[in-house]
C-alpha positions as CSV (number, residue, x, y, z in Angstrom):
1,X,-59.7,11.0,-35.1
2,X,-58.1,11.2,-31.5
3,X,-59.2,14.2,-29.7
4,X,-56.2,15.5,-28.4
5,X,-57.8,17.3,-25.7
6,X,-58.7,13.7,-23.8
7,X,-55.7,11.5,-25.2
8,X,-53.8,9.8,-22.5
9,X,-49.9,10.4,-22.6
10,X,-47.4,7.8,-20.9
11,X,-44.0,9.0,-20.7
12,X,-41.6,6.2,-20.1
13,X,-38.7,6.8,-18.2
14,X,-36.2,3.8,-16.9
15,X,-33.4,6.5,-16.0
16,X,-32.9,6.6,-12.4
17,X,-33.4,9.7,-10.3
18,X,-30.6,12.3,-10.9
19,X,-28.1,11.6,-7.4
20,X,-28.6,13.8,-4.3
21,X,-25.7,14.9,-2.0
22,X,-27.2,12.7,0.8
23,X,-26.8,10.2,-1.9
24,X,-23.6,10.3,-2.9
25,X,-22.3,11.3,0.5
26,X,-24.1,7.6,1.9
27,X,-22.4,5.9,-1.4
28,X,-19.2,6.7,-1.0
29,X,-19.3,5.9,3.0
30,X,-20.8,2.3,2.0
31,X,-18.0,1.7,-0.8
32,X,-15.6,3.4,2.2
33,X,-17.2,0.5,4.9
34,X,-16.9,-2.3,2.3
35,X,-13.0,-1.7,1.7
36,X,-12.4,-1.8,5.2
37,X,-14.6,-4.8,5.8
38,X,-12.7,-6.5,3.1
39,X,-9.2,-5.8,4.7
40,X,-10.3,-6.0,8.3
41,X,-13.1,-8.7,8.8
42,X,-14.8,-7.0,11.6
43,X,-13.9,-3.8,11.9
44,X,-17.4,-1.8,11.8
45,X,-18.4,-4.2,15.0
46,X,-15.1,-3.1,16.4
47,X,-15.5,1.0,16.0
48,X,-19.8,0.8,17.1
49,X,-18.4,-1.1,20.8
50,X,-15.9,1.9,20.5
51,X,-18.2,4.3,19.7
52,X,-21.1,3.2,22.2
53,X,-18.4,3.4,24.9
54,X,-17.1,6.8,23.7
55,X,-20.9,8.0,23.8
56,X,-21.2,7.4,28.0
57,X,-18.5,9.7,29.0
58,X,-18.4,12.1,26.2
59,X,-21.9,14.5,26.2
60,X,-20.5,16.4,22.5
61,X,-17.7,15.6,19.9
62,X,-17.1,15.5,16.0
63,X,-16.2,12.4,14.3
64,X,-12.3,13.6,14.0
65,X,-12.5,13.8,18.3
66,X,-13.6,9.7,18.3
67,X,-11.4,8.4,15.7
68,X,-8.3,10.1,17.4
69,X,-9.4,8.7,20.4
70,X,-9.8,5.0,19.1
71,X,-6.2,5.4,17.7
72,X,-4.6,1.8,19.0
73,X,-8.2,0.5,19.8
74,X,-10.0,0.4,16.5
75,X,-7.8,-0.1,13.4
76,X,-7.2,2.1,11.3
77,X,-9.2,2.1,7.9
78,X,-7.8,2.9,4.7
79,X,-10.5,5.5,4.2
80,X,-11.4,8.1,7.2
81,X,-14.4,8.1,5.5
82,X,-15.1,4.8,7.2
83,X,-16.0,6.3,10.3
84,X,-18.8,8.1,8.8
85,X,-20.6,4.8,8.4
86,X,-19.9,4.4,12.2
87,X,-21.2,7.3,13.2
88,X,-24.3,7.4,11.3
89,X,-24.9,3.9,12.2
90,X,-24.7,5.6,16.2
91,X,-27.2,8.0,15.3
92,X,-29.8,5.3,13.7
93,X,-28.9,3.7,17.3
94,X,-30.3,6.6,19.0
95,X,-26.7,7.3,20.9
96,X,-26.0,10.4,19.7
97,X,-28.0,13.0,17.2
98,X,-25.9,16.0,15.2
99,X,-26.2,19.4,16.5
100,X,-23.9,21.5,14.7
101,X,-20.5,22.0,13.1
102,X,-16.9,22.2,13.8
103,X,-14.1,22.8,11.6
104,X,-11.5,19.8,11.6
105,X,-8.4,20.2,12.7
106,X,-6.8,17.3,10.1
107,X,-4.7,20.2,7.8
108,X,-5.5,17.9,4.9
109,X,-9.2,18.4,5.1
110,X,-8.1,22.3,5.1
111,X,-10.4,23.4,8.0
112,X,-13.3,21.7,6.8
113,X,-16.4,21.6,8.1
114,X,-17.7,18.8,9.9
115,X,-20.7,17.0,12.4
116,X,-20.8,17.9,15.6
117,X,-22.5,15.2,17.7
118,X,-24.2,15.1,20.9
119,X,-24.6,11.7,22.9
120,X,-27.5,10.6,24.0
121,X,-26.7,8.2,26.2
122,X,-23.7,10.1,28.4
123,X,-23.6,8.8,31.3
124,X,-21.8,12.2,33.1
């Protein structure tokens, strides 16, 4: 007879994790990147030399400040979400690092809030 008391149990699980915010946040900015990419060969090489520029003469900013900025230098993606690939790509970089919030001012984001980013490599 098995003693109970000294049995080993194995649960077997091959479901993954439950998703995480980060998670899904990161998904949908990669599926965002890989639309553009597809349309626009190019295009996330294009917004990091914005980006990186952007960074030496602007010391903070939100993401909404740098897109409107790269309006007629940087296509525009079929997802604003795009950006957030850009930007978080920046921060791996070590140009800029988030330090707060701001509410957007797009009205159909309805004052949301959003990153606001600090460069670390300003050159002002």
């Amino acid at each position: 007879m098995i003693d109970p008391k000294t049995q080993l149990t194995f649960f077997f699980n091959d479901s993954p994790p439950p998703p995480t915010g980060r998670g899904l946040r990161d998904k949908g900015i990669n599926q965002a990147l890989q639309h553009t990419e597809k349309l626009n060969n190019g295009w996330q090489e294009k917004a990091l030399a914005f980006l990186e520029e952007y960074c030496k003469t602007h010391h903070r900013f939100s993401g909404e400040m740098v897109r409107i900025e790269a309006k007629g230098i940087v296509p525009e993606p079929p997802s604003l979400r795009t950006w957030g690939a850009v930007l978080l790509t920046g921060s791996r970089k070590g140009w800029i690092r988030q330090v707060g919030y701001v509410h957007v001012s797009n009205i159909n984001a309805h004052c949301a809030n959003a990153a606001l980013w600090e460069s670390l490599i300003c050159e002002e």
